[in-house]
C-alpha positions in Angstrom: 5.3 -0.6 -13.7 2.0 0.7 -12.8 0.4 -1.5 -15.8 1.3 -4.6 -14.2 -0.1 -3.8 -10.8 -3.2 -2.8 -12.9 -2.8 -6.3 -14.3 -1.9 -7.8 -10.5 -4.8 -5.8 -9.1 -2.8 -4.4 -6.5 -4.1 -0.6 -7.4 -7.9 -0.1 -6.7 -10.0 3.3 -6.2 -13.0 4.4 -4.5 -15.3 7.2 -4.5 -17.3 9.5 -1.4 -19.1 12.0 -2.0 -20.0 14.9 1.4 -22.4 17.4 1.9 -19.6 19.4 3.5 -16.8 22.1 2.6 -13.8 21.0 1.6 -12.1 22.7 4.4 -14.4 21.3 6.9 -13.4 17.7 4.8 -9.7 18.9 5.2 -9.9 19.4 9.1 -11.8 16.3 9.8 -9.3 14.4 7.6 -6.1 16.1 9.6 -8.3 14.5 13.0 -6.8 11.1 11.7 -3.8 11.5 9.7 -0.6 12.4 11.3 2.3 14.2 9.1 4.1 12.2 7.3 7.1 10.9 9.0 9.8 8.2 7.7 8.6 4.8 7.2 10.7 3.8 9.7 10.0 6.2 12.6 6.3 6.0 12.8 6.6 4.6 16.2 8.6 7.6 17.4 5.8 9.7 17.0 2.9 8.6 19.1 -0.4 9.6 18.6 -3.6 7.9 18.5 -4.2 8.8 15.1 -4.1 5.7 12.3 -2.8 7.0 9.4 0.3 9.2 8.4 0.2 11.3 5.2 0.3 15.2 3.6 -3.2 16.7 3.4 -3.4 19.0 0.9 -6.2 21.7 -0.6 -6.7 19.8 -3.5 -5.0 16.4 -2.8 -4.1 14.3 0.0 -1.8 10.9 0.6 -2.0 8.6 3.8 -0.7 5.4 4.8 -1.4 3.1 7.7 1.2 4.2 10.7 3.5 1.3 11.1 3.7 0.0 14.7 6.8 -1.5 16.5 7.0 -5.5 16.6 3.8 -5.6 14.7 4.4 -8.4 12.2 1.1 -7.1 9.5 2.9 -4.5 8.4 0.5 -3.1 5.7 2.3 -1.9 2.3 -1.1 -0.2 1.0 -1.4 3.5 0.6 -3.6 6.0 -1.2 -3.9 9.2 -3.1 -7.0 11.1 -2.9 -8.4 14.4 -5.1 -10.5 16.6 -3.6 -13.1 18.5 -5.8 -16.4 20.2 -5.7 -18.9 18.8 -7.6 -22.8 20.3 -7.2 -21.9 22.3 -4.0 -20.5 18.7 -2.7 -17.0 17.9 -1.7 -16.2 14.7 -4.2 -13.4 12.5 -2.7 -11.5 9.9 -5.4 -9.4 7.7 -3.9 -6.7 5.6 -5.9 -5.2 2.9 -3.1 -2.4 0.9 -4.0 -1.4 -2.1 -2.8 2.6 -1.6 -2.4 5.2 0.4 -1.2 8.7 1.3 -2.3 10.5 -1.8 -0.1 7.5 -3.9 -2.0 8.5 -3.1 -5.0 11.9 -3.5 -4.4 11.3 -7.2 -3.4 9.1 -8.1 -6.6 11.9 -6.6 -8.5 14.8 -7.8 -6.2 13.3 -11.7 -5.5 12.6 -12.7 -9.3 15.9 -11.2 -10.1 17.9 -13.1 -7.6 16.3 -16.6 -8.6 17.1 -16.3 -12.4 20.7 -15.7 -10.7 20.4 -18.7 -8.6 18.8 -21.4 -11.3 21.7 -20.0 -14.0 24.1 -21.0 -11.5 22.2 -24.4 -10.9 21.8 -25.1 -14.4 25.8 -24.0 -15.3 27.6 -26.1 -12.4 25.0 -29.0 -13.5 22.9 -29.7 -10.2 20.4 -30.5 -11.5 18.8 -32.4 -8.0 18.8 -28.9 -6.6 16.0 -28.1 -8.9 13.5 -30.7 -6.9 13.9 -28.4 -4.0 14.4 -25.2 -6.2 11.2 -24.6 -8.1 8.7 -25.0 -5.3 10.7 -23.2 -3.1 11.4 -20.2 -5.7 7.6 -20.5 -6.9 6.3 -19.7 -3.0 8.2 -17.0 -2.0 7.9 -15.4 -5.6 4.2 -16.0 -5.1 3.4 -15.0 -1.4 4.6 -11.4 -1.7 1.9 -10.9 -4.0 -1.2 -12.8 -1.7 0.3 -10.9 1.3 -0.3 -7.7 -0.4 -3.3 -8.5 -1.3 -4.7 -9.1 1.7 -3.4 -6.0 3.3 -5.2 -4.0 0.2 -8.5 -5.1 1.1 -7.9 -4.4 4.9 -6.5 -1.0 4.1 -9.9 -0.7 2.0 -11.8 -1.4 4.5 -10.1 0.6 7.1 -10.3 3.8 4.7 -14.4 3.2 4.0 -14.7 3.3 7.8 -12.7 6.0 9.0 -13.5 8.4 6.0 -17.3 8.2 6.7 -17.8 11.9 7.2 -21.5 13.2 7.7 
């Protein structure tokens, strides 16, 4: 599965590199990233923080909190490695543009149309097909463009809050 995002570009990376400790990187990084909670209970833990994740010694995960009523609700999240490279703390970063409930719809939708156009083509309504295909084509397609957009914002949002001096 992870070859076809690769394919989709919906899994990108990126790379800091500090002139701090890795434990200083670790508490500065806790400053911003709450523990991870539920996807569906971020807004029961309130905090000014962005992101919600595990921060780890050697590795750490985040995702955007969710908020409640907010329709951009980002599917992006990433994995980071932390190493020591020339007495600097190395950071690489691998973010992915989906989620589990993501996935589940680009394996659930396609799924559920090849259901739907058998049954058009075996009761022979073949007039349903006009509104059918553009209709199937769309919300196959938008799924992907929507998580696109959201990696690049999640991107951006990572570069700025993880500029540690």
């Amino acid at each position: 599965m992870e070859s076809l995002f690769k394919k989709l570009k919906l899994i990108d990376s990126l790379e800091f590199e500090y002139d701090i400790e890795p434990k200083e990187f670790q508490k500065r990084i806790k400053l911003i990233v709450d523990e991870e909670t539920p996807i569906l209970l971020d807004e029961l833990y309130r905090s000014k923080k962005i992101f919600c994740g595990k921060v780890g010694d050697k590795k750490f995960t985040l995702r955007k909190k969710r908020k409640f009523m907010n329709l951009n609700i980002q599917s992006s999240n990433a994995v980071g490695i932390i190493s020591v490279v020339n007495q600097k703390t190395k950071l690489n970063v691998k973010i992915f543009g989906y989620d589990e409930i993501s996935t589940l719809a680009i394996i659930v939708g396609p799924i559920f149309f090849l259901i739907l156009f058998y049954v058009i083509i075996t009761k022979e309504a073949y007039p349903a097909l006009i509104l059918f295909v553009p209709i199937a084509t769309l919300i196959l397609i938008f799924p992907y463009y929507i998580m696109k957009k959201n990696m690049k914002i999640f991107r951006i949002e990572l570069k700025e809050n993880l500029k540690f001096k």
